[in-house]
C-alpha positions as CSV (number, residue, x, y, z in Angstrom):
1,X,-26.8,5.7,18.9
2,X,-24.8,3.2,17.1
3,X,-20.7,2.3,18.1
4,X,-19.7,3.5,15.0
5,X,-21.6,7.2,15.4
6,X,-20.2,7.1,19.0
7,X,-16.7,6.4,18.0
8,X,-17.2,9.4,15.5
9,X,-18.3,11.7,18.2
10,X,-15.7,11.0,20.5
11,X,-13.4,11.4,17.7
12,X,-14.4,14.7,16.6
13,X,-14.8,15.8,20.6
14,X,-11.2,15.3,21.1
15,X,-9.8,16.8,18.3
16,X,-12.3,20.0,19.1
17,X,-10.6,20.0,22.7
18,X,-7.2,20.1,21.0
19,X,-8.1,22.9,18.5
20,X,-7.0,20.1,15.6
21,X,-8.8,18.9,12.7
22,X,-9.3,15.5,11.4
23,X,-6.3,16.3,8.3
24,X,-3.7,17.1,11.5
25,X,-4.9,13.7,13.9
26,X,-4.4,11.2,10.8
27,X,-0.8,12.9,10.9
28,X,0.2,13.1,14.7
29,X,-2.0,9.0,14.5
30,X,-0.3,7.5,11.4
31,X,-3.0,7.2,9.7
32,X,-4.2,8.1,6.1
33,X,-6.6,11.0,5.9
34,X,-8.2,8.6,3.7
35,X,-8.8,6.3,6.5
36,X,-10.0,8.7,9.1
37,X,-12.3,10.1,6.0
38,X,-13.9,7.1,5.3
39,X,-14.8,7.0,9.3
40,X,-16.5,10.1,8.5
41,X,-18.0,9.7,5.1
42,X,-19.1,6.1,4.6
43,X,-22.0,4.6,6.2
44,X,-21.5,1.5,6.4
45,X,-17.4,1.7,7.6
46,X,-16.9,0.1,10.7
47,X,-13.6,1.8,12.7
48,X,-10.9,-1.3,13.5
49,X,-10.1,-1.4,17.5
50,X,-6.5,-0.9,15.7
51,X,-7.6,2.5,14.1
52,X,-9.4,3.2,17.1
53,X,-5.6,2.2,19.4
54,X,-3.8,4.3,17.1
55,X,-5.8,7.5,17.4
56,X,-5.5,6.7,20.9
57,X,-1.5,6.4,21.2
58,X,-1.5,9.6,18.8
59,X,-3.3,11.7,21.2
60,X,-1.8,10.0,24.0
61,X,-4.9,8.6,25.7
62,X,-5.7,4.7,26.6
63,X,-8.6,3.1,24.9
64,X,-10.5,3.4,28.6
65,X,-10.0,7.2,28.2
66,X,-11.3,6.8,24.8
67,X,-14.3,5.0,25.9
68,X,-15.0,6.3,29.2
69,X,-17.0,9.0,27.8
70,X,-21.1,9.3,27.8
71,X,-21.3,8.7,24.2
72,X,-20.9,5.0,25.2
73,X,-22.9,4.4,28.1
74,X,-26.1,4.1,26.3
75,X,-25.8,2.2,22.5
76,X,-28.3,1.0,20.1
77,X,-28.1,-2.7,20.3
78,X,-25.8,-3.8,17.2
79,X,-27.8,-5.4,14.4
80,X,-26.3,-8.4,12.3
């Protein structure tokens, strides 16, 4: 699995153990739908550690609650 299909993961597990959707997390996070969208949706779009913080201070986790989770522990190794 890639980082960017792990952040995805971990993004849609939390908001499925809060009973919100994707629309209602880019409003409690700050950020555009848009934004969160394009997580989704494009390919190639790398998530910022910044997008990542702010989804994390919206749901009032820290980053290592954000990462501590098994969709980390084992990644693909990162092409260039």
């Amino acid at each position: 699995m890639t980082l960017t299909n792990a952040i995805r993961r971990r993004i849609k597990q939390l908001c499925d153990e809060r009973g919100i959707t994707i629309n209602k997390l880019s409003t409690i996070c700050g950020i555009t739908q848009s934004t969160l969208n394009n997580i989704f949706t494009r390919e190639n779009n790398k998530p910022t550690v910044s997008t990542v913080k702010k989804i994390c201070d919206g749901l009032e986790i820290t980053l290592a609650d954000f990462f501590n989770n098994e969709c980390f522990y084992v990644l693909d190794q990162e092409v260039k």
